[in-house]
N, C-alpha and C positions, 0 to 999 in steps of 0.2 A: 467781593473785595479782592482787590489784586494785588502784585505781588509787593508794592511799596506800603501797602497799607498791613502785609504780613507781618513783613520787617518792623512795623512801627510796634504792632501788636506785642511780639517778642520781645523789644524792648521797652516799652512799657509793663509791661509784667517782670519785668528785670528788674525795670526800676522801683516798682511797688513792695516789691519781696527785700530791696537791698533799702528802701526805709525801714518797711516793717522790721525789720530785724534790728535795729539798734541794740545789739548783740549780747546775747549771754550763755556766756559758758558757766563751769563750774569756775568758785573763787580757790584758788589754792589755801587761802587763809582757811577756808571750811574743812581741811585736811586737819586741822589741829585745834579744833572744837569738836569734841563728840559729847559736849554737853549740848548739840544741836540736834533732836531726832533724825532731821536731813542730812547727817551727814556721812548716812552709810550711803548717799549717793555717788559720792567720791570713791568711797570704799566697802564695799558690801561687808566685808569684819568687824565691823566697828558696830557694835550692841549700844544704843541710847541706853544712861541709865536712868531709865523709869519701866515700868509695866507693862505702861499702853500710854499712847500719844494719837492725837484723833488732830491734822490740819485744819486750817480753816481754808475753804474752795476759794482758788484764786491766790491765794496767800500761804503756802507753804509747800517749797516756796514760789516766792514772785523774784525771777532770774532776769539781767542785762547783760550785756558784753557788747564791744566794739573792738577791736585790737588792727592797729595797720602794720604791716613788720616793718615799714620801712619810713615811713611820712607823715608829717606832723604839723599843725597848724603852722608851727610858727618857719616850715617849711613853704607855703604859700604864699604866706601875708607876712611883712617885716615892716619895721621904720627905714627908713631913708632917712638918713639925717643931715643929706645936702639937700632937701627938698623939703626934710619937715613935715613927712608926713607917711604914710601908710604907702606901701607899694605892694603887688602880687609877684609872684615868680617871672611871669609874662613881661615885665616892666622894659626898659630897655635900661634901668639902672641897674637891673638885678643882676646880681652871681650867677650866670645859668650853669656855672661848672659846680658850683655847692648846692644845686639841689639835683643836677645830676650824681654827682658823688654819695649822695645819699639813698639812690634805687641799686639793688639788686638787679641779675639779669633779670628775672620771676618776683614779683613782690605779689603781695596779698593782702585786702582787705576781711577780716572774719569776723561774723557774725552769728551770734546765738539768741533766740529770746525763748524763755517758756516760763508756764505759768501751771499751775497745778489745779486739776481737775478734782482730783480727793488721795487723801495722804493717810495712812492709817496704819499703827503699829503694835504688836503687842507681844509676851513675853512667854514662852513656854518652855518653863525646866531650866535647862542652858543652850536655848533656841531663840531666835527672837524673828519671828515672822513680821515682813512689810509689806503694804501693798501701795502702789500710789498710780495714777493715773494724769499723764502731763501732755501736755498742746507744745509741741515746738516748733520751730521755726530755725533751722540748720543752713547758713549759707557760705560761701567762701567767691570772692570777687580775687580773680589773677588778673594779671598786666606786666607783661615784659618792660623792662628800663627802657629798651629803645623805640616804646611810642614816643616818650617824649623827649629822648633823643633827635630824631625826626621832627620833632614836633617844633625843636628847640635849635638847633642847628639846621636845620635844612635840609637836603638829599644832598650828600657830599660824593664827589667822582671816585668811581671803584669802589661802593662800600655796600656791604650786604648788612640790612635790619632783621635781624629775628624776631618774631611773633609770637614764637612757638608759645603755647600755655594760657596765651589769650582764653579767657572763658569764667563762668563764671558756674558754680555750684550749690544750687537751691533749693532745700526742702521746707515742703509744710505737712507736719504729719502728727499724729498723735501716738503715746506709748501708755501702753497696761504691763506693770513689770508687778513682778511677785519677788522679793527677796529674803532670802535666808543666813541667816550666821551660825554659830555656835561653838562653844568654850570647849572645844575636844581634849585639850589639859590644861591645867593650872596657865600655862606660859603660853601657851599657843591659841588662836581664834582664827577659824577660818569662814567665809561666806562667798555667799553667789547670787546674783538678780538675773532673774528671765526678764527679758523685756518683748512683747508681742505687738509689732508695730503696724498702724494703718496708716499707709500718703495719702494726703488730701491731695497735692498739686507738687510737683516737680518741674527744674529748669536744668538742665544739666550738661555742660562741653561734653563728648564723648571720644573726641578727636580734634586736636589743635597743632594742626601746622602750617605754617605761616611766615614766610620770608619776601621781601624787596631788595632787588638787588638794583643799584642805581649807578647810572652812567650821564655823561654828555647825552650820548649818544639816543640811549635810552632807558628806559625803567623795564624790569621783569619782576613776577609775580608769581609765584607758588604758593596755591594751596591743597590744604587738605582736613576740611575741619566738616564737623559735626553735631550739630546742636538735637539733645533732645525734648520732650516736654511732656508730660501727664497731665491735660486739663479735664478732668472729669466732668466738671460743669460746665463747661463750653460745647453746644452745638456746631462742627465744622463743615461746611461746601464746599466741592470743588467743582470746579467747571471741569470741561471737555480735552481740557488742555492741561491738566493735573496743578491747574492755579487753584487758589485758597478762594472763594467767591462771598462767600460771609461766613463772620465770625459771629454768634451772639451765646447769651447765657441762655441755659435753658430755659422752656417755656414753664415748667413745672414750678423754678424757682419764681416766679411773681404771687405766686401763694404759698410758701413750701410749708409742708406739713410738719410734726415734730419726727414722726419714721422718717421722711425724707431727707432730713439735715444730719439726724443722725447717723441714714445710711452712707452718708460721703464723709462723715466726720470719722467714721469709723469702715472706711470700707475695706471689705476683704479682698476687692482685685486687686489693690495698691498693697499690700501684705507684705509685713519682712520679720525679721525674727533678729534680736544681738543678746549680747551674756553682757554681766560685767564678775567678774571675778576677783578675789580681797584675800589677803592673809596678813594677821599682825602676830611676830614673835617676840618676846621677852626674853632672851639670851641671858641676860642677867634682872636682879632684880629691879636698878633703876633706867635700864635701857628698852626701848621697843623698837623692832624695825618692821619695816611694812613695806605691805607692795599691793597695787591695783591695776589691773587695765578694766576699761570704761569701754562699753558704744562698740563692741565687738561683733558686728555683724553690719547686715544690709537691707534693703525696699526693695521686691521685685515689684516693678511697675506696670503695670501693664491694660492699664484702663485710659481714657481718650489720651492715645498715644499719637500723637506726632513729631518731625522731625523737617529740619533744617538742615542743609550739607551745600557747600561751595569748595567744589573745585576747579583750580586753577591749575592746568600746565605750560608752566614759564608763556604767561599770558607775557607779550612784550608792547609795553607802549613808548612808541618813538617819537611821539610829541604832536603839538597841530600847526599848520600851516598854515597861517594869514597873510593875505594880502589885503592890505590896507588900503589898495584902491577900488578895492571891489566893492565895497560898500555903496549902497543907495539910503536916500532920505527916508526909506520903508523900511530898510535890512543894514542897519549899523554895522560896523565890525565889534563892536559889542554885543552885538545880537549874534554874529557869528560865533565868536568867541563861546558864547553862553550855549549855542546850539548843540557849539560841535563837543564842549563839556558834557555834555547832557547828553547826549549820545555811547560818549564813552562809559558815562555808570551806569547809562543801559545796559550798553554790554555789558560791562564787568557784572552787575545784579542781575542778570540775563541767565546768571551761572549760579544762583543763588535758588537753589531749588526747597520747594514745601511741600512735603505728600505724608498722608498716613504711616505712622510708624511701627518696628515694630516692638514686643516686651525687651525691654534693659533691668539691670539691676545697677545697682547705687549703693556705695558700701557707706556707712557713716564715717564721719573721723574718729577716731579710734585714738584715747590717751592713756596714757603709761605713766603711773606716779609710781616713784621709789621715794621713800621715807624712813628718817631716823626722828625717834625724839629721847631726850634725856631729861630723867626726874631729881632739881636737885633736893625738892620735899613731897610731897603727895602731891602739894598743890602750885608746884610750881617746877615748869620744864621748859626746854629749850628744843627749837627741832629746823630739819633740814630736809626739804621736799626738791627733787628732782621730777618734772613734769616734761612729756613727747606729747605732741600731736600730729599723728600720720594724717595729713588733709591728701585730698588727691594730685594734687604737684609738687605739694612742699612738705618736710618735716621741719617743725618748730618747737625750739627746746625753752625752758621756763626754770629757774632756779628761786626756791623760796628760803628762807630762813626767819625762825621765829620766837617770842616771849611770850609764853604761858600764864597765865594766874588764873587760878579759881577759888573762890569762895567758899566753896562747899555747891548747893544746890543753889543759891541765887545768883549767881553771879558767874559767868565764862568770861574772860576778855583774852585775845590775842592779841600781836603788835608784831607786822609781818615785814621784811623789806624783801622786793623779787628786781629780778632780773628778768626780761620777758621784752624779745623784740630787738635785742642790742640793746634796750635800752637799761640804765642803772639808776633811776632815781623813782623807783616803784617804792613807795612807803603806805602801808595798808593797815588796815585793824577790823577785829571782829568782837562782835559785843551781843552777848547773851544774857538776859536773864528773867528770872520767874517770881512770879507774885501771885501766891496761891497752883493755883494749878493751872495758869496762863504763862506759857514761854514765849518769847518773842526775841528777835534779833536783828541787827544788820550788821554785812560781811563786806568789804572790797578789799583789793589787794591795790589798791591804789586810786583812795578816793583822798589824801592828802597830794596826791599832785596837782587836784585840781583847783586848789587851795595857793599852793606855793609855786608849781610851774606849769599853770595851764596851758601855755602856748608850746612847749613840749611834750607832751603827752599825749601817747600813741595807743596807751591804752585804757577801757573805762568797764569796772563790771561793778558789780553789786547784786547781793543776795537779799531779800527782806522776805518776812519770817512770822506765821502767828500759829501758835500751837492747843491743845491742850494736852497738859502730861497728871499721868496719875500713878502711884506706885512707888515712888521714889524710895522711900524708906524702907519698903517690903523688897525693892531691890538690893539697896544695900547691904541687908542685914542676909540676904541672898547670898549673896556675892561674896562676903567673910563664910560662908559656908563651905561655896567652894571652894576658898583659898585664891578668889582673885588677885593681882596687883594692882597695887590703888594706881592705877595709869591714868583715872579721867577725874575723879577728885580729889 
């Protein structure tokens, strides 16, 4: 396989991993239920109250997300109302200065999915040990504003395009985390989750620079990028000339045994290790404040490791030369034309090189929740979550604020509005509750936009939920022992 059929390879795996992920993070509304056992994912401090809580596999929980920072359906596709009808951004009716105005220099597409392996929790003293076991699916898509600058105006005289950030960031891996809390006084609760992680498959930019400077005269070209990849299951050849010569899946995998699947489901060359760490205070009686970071560590990769790297110095191209009467009834100048094209992405892909790579590390994104909530009765509070997400180009900030009620033990409901992406009309709700000893739930933090303004809507998560909990009552009656505050009913 050579070297156009690499390229294709790379992005197709690109593009495989940027479907699969139809993205899920955590919901910020899950900050402000902790009558959900999952929701010391958010915040290792936060003790469910029940016992013991036992997941149901695949479903506790079962996570989405999709978030763009910058671009929105109804950013591609609009009415036309001199035409009567549907147009894309491309159109030659369109605005192109309004959907340029709406990219950042760096924008970002993120994506989260995961889905839970086994979830299991129980209650010792004023300790409360979790375990859970999750498949996820980690990516993040960057694209500078001036592709489709370029893309959209032209190459205009004297103007240099930056690239810089181009790339994309993709994991698929599995996490076995152990987490812990505990009531160390009356007011205060602190926790921590280990989390011990195996990559199945990585795609990852490692270096991205990237500028066109254009002229009359001529175009110039700088790079300096670096793509890496961890296909464990993939067989790779090279020829004699350090080309990629086939690509295929292992031979092993046309039968694969259950050892086999599980040793790349869980493999130890892909190995990484993150914390997540939680503390909630009670300063006063009807106030709590809190704080989390999440995803605190990294992948070391280092199992079928290859890599991609194209460099460019101030590569210059000053254009092609036709004579139009050169042409024969055999060799058109269309055929010319197309030749001397083809020639030059030879070149330029000439400079695109593929060879065995070698170990990188990959740190996860890594978020940061600050939290207040206020009680104005046991069972009913108000609260104000501050969310960071350090992605590897961008930091993305997220503001929540929320309506509490609860029931007693059937019944959680939130009613959240966020701010996430520039954008303001994130309207969200989470809803909990138990029937016997069956919990179940579903969480977004903006599944009413999709309802009221779908064609703006930049962001989509949702959390769903099956439990069983047991203890409830032997917790509470627990919990007046200690001299808890009634913070979660």
């Amino acid at each position: 396989m050579k070297r156009k059929k690499i390229i294709a390879l790379f992005s197709g795996l690109v593009a495989i991993l940027l479907i699969a992920e139809v993205n899920g993070q955590v919901t910020n509304s899950l900050y402000f239920m902790p009558g959900v056992p999952q929701s010391n994912r958010i915040n290792p401090a936060i003790q469910p109250n029940c016992n013991f809580y036992l997941g149901f596999p695949l479903l506790a929980p079962l996570r989405l997300e999709l978030s763009s920072s910058s671009l929105a359906y109804k950013d591609f596709i609009y009415p036309d109302y001199e035409l009567d009808s549907l147009i894309t951004f491309l159109h030659p009716n369109a605005d192109r200065e309004i959907f340029l105005d709406a990219l950042k220099p760096l924008n970002f597409v993120a994506s989260d999915i995961g889905t839970s392996l086994a979830s299991f929790g129980f209650r010792a003293g004023r300790n409360f040990i979790s375990v859970d076991a999750t498949t996820r699916v980690d990516g993040n898509f960057y694209y500078p504003g001036d592709v489709f600058k370029l893309l959209l105006n032209g190459a205009m005289e004297d103007e240099t395009y930056s690239f810089d950030g181009l790339g994309v960031d993709l994991s698929v891996f599995n996490e076995v985390s152990i987490g812990w809390s505990r009531n160390i006084l009356s007011n205060l609760d602190i926790g921590a989750r280990a989390k011990f992680l195996f990559g199945v498959a990585n795609v990852t930019t490692n270096r991205s620079d990237l500028r066109l400077t254009t002229s009359m005269d001529s175009w110039t070209i700088e790079s300096d990028m670096l793509l890496s990849a961890s296909l464990p299951f993939a067989e790779v050849t090279y020829d004699e000339e350090g080309l990629i010569e086939e690509v295929d899946v292992k031979d092993e995998f046309d039968n694969p045994s259950p050892n086999l699947i599980s040793g790349y489901l869980f493999n130890t060359k892909n190995f990484g290790f993150a914390a997540d760490l939680g503390v909630n205070f009670h300063p006063l009686d009807r106030l709590m404040l809190s704080a989390s970071v999440t995803d605190l560590g990294f992948i070391r990769w280092t199992d079928g490791i290859h890599s991609a790297s194209y460099e460019l110095d101030a590569y210059e191209f000053k254009g092609i030369e036709v004579n139009p009467l050169s042409g024969t009834d055999d060799y058109s100048v269309g055929d010319m034309v197309d030749s001397t094209l083809t020639a030059i992405g030879d070149s330029l892909m000439g400079l695109f090189v593929m060879q065995e790579g070698g170990a990188y590390g990959k740190r996860l994104n890594t978020k940061l929740y600050l939290g207040a909530s206020y009680f104005v009765t046991p069972k009913i509070s108000f609260g104000l979550l501050s969310r960071t997400d350090f992605m590897n180009n961008k930091i993305a900030q997220q503001f929540t604020a929320s309506a509490n009620l609860t029931t007693g033990r059937f019944i959680n409901l939130s009613l959240t509005y966020s701010y996430i992406n520039n954008y303001f009309k994130n309207f969200g709700t989470g809803l909990s509750f138990n029937v016997g000893p069956f919990n179940m739930y579903l969480i977004s933090d903006n599944i009413l936009n999709l309802a009221l303004w779908p064609e703006e809507t930049q962001s989509v998560n949702l959390w769903f939920g099956l439990n069983l909990t047991f203890g409830y009552r032997a917790y509470t009656k627990r919990a007046k022992e200690y001299k808890d505050k009634p913070m979660v009913y």
